[in-house]
C-alpha positions as CSV (number, residue, x, y, z in Angstrom):
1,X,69.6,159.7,202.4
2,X,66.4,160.3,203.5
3,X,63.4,160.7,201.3
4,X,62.6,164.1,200.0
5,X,58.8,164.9,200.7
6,X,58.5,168.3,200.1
7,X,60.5,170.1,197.6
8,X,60.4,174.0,196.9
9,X,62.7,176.1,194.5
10,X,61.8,179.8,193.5
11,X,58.3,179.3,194.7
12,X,56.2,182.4,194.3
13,X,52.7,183.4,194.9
14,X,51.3,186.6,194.0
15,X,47.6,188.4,194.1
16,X,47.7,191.0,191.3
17,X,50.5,193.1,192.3
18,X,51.1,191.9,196.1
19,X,53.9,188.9,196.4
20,X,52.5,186.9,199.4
21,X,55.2,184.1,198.7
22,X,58.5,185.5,197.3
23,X,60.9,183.1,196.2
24,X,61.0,180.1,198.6
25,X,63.6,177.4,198.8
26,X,63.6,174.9,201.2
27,X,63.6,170.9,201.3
28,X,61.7,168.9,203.9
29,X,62.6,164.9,204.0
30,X,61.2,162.3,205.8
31,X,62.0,161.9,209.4
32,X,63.0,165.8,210.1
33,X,60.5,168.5,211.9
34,X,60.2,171.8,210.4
35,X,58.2,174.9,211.1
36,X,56.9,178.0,209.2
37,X,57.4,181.0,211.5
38,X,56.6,185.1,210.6
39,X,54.4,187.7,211.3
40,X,51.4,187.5,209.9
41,X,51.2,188.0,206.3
42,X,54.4,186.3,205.6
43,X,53.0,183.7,203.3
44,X,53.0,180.8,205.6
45,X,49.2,179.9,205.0
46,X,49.9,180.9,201.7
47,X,52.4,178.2,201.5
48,X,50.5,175.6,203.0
49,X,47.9,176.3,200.5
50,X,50.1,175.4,197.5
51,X,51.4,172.3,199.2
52,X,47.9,170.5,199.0
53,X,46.8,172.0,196.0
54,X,43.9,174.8,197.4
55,X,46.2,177.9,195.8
56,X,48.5,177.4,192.5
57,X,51.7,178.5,192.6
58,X,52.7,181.6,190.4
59,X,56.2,180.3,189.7
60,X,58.7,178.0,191.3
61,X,59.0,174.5,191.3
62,X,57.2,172.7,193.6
63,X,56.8,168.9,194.5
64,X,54.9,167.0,197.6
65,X,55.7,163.5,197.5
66,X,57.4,163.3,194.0
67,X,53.9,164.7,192.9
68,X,53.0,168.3,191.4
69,X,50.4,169.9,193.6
70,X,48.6,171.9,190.4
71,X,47.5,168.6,189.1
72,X,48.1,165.8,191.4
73,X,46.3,167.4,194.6
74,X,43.9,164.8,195.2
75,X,46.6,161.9,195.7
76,X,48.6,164.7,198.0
77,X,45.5,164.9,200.1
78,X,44.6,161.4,200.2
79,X,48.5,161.2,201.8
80,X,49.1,164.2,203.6
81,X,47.0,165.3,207.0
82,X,46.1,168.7,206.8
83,X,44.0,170.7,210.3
84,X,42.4,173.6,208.9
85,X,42.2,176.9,211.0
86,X,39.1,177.6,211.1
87,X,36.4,174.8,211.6
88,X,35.5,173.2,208.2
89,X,32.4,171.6,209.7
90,X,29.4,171.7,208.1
91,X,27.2,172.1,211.7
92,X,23.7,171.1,210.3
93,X,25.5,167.6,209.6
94,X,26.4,165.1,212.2
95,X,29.7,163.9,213.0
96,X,29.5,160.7,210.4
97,X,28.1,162.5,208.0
98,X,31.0,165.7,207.8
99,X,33.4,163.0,208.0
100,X,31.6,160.9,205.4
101,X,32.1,164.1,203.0
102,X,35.7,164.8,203.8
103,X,36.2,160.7,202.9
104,X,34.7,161.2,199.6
105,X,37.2,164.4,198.7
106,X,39.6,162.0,198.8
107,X,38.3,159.0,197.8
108,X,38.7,157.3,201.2
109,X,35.6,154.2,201.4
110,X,33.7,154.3,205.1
């Protein structure tokens, strides 16, 4: 059996009374190539968020790694490659210098 890097069960996210992730299931293991497809609004960024810690979950069950995103976010990061959607990049910096930040998030030594 593969290993299990992502593990969801009854996952939800809500925003006051709006329910942008309702109840998601799934497992993702090592090895095997999965998607997140819907119409905009469907939760997928939402998802994504609570994966590497940026949004916390409203209820569910939720595991990247063996680790719990809503206190263990930093070691997710630190394994898991994430490209934003919109450009991060502080422009005023140079190249060295955004990636010198990002590096420190995570603890990574340049």
């Amino acid at each position: 059996m593969r290993d299990l890097l992502i593990q969801a069960s009854g996952v939800r996210k809500s925003f006051g009374e709006f329910e942008a992730v309702r109840g998601l299931t799934l497992d993702i293991r090592q090895g095997e190539c999965f998607g997140l497809l819907g119409p905009n609004g469907a939760g997928k960024s939402t998802f994504i968020n609570m994966i590497y810690g940026v949004a916390r979950r409203t209820a569910g069950h939720l595991t990247v790694f063996g680790l719990d995103p809503s206190s263990q976010a930093r070691e997710i990061k630190r394994r898991l490659g994430v490209v934003t959607q919109d450009n991060a990049l502080d422009e005023s910096l140079t190249v060295k210098e955004n990636l010198a930040i990002y590096a420190a998030f995570v603890n990574v030594p340049l």
